[in-house]
N, C-alpha and C positions, 0 to 999 in steps of 0.2 A: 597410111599413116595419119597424122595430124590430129587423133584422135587424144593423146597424151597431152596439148597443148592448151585444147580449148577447156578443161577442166575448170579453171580458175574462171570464165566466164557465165556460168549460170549462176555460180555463186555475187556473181558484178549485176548480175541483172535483178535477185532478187533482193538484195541491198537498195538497189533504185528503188525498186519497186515498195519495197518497204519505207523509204523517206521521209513521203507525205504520212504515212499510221504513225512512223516517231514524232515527227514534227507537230503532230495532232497532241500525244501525250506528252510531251516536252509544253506545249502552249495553256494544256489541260493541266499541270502541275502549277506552273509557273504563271497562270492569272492571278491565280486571289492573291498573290504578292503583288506583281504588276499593276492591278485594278483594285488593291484594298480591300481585296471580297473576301472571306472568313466563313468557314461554318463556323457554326453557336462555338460561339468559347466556353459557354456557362450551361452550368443545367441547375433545376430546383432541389436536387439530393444530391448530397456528394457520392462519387465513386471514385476508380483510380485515375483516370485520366484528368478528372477534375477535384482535386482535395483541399482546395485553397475556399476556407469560407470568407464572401464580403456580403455586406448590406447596401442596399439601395442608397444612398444619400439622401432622395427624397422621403419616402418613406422604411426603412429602416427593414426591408424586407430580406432575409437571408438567401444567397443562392452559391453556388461554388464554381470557380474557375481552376482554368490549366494554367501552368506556369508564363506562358505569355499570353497571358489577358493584358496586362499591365502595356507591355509592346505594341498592341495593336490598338489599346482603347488610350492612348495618355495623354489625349488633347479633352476637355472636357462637352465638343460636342459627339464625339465617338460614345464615350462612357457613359452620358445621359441618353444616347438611343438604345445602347447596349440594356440600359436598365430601366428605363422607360420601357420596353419590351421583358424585360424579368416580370416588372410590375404587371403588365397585361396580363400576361399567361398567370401569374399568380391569382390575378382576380378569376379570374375564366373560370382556371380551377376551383377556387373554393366558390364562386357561384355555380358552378355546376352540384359540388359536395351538398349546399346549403339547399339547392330544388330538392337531390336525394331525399335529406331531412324533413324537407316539410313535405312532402309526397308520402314517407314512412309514416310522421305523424297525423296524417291526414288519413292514411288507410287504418290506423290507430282508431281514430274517430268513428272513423264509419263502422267499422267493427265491432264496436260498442254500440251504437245505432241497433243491430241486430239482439240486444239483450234489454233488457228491463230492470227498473230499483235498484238496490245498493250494487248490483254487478254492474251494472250502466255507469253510474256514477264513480266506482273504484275504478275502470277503465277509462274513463276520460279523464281523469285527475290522472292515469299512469300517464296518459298521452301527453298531458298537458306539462305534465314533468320530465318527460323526456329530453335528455342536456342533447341540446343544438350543438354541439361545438362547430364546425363549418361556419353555421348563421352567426355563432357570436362574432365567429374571425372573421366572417364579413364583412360585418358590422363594424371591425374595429378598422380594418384596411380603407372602407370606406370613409369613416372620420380624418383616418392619415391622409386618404386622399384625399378630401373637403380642404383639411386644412393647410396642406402642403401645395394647392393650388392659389392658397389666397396670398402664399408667399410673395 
């Protein structure tokens, strides 16, 4: 006999044994509330999880949040790292955009190197007009940044 009895006991053992793997994902949810840690609340384009658009305060830079960004950033040195960091990756990106550009226009150049007379000259004058847009928004984040640092 005795076998009808002890049923309810392998089931007790792997409850134990399984404790510490809960207690691991219980502590794994439950830090970034505990310790204030947060993945990215924001990204540079909106989608659905983030549809809420705001601008930088320092530089006036657009990026989108979830509905509790507000909860997590509402002391203002939260909200200035939070966007201090938009602003970074903003720049990164469009100087990355703006090397593409002058790299493009640059192989533009050389291109025309390989021809001679009015075809030499109609292809550098293309290159030379070739719209930057990256370089100009560069340009202009850079001035916001110049000037929002003299604040």
């Amino acid at each position: 006999g005795g076998g009808g009895g002890g049923g309810g006991q392998p089931m007790q053992l792997s409850l134990a044994q399984l404790a510490p793997v809960l207690m691991l994902m219980a502590f794994s949810l439950l830090s970034p509330i505990l310790f204030g840690e947060r993945p990215q609340a924001w990204r540079l384009h909106p989608s659905s999880p983030w549809p809420l658009e705001r601008q930088t305060l320092r530089m006036g830079v657009p990026y989108f949040v979830d509905d509790s960004f507000e909860l997590f950033h509402s002391d203002g040195a939260s909200l200035a790292t939070a966007e201090g960091e938009v602003e970074r990756q903003t720049l990164a990106k469009v100087r990355q955009r703006c090397r593409h550009e002058r790299a493009q226009r640059q192989k533009m150049m050389e291109a025309a190197g390989h021809y001679q007379g009015q075809e030499r000259t109609s292809m550098q004058e293309q290159a030379g007009r070739a719209h930057m847009r990256w370089c100009d928004e560069l340009s202009r984040l850079e001035g916001l940044e110049r000037s929002a640092g003299r604040r």
